[in-house]
Short mmCIF file of the C-alpha atoms (twelve columns), coordinates in Angstrom:
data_MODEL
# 
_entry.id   MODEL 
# 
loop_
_atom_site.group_PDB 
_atom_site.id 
_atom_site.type_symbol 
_atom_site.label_atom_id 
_atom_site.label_alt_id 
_atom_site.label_comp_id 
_atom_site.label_asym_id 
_atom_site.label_seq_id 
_atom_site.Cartn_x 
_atom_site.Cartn_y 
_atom_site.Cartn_z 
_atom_site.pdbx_PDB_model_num 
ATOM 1  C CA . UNK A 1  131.776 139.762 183.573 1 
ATOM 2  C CA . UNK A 2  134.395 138.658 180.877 1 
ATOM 3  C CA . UNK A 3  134.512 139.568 176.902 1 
ATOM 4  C CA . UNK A 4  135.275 135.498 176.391 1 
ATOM 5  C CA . UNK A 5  135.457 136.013 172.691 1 
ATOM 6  C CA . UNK A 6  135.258 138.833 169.888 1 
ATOM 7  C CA . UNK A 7  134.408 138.276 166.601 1 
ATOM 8  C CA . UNK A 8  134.091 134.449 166.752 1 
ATOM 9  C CA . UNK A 9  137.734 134.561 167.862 1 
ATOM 10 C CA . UNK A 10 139.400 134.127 172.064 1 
ATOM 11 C CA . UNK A 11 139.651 137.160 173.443 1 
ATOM 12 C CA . UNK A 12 142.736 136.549 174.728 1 
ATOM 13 C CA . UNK A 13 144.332 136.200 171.175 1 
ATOM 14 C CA . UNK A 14 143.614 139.508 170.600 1 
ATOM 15 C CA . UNK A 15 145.939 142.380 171.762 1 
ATOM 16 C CA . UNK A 16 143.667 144.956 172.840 1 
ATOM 17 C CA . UNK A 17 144.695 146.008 176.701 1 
ATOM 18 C CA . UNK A 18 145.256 149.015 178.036 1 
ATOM 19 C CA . UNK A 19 147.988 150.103 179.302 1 
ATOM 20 C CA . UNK A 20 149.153 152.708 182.383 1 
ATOM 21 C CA . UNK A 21 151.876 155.432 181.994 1 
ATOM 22 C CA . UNK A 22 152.446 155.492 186.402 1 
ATOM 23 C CA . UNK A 23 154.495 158.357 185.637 1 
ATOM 24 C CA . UNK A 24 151.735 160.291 184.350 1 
ATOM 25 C CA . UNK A 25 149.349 158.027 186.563 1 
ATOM 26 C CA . UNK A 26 147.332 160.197 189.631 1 
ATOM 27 C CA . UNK A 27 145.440 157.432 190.491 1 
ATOM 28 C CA . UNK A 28 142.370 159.324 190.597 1 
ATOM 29 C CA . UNK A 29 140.007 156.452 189.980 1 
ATOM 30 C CA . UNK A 30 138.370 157.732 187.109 1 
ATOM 31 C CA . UNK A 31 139.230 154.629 184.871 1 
ATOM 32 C CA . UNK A 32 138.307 152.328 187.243 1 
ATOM 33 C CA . UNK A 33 134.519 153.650 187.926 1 
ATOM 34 C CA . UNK A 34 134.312 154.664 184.466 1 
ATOM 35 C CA . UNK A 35 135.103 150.463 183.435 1 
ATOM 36 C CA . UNK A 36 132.066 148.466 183.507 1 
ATOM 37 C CA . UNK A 37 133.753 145.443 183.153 1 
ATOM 38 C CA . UNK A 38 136.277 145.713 185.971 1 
ATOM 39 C CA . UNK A 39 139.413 145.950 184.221 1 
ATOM 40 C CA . UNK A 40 141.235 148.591 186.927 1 
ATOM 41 C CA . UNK A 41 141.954 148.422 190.219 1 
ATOM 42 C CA . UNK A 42 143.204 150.542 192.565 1 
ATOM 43 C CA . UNK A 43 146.101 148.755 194.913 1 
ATOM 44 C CA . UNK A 44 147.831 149.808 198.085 1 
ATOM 45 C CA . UNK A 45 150.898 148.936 199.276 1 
ATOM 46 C CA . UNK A 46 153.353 150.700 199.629 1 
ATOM 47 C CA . UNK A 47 151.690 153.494 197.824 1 
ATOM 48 C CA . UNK A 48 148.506 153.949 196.133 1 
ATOM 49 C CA . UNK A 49 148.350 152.674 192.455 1 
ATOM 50 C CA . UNK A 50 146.228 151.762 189.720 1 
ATOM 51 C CA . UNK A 51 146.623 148.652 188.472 1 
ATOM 52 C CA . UNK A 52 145.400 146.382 185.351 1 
ATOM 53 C CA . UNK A 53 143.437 143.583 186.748 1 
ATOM 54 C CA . UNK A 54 142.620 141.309 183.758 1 
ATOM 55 C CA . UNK A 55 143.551 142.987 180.311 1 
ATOM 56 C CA . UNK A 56 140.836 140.487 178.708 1 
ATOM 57 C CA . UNK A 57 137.899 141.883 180.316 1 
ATOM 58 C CA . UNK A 58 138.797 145.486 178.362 1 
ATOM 59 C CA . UNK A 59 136.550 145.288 175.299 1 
ATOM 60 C CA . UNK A 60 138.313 145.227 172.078 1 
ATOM 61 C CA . UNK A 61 138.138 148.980 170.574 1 
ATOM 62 C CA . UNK A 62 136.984 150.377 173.776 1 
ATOM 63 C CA . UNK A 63 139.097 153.564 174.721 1 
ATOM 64 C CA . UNK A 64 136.442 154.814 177.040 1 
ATOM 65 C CA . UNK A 65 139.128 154.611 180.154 1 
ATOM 66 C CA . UNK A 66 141.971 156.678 177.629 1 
ATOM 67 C CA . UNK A 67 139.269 159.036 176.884 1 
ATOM 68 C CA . UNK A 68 137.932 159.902 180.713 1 
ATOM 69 C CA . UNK A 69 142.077 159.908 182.601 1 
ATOM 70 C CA . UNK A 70 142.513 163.869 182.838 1 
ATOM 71 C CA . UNK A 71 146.328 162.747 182.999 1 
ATOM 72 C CA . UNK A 72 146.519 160.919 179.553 1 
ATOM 73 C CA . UNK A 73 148.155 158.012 181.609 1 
ATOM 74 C CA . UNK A 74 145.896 155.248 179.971 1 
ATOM 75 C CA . UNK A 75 147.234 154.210 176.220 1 
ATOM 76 C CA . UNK A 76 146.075 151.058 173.998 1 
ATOM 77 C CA . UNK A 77 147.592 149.710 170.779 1 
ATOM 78 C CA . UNK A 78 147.181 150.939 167.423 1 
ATOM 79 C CA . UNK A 79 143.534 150.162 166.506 1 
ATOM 80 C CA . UNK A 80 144.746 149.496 163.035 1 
ATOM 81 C CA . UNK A 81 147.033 147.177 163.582 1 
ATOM 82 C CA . UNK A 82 144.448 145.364 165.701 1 
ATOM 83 C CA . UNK A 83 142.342 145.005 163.283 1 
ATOM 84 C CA . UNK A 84 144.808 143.641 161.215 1 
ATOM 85 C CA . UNK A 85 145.851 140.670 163.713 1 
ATOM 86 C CA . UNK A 86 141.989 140.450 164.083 1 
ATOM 87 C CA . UNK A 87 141.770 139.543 160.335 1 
ATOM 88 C CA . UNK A 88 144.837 137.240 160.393 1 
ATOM 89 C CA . UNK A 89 143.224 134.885 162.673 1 
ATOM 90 C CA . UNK A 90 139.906 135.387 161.086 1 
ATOM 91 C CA . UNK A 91 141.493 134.065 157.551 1 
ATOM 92 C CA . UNK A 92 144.090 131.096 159.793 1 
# 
């Protein structure tokens, strides 16, 4: 499952990804069975991590995954601004 486009426009124009502070990161798994579209993962190596997967499966102004990490590790741009590229390629 893949948001392919938002607003008429490619997803992947728009700039709306999360993003993971791994200092602040506990990699308790919350975001990633919170997501319903898959955009977490949690990776092992040579330690555990969470990872983003695919930034364009997070759906633009979703901040479900900020709103559930008990750490505050998960961060996404300035929905303003967003918007604001949003209606720049609306009006190109």
């Amino acid at each position: 499952m893949t948001e392919t486009e938002y607003e008429g426009l490619p997803r992947d124009k728009i700039p709306w990804d999360p993003k993971i502070d791994h200092n602040k990161c506990t990699t308790c798994g919350k975001c990633v069975k919170f997501c319903h579209m898959n955009a977490f993962k949690t990776k092992t190596l040579n330690d555990k991590t969470t990872i983003i997967v695919n930034p364009n499966k997070c759906v633009v102004f979703c901040r479900g995954c900020e709103n559930i990490c008990p750490q505050k590790a998960i961060s996404h741009p300035d929905k303003k601004e967003t918007r604001k590229i949003i209606d720049k390629l609306h009006n190109n």
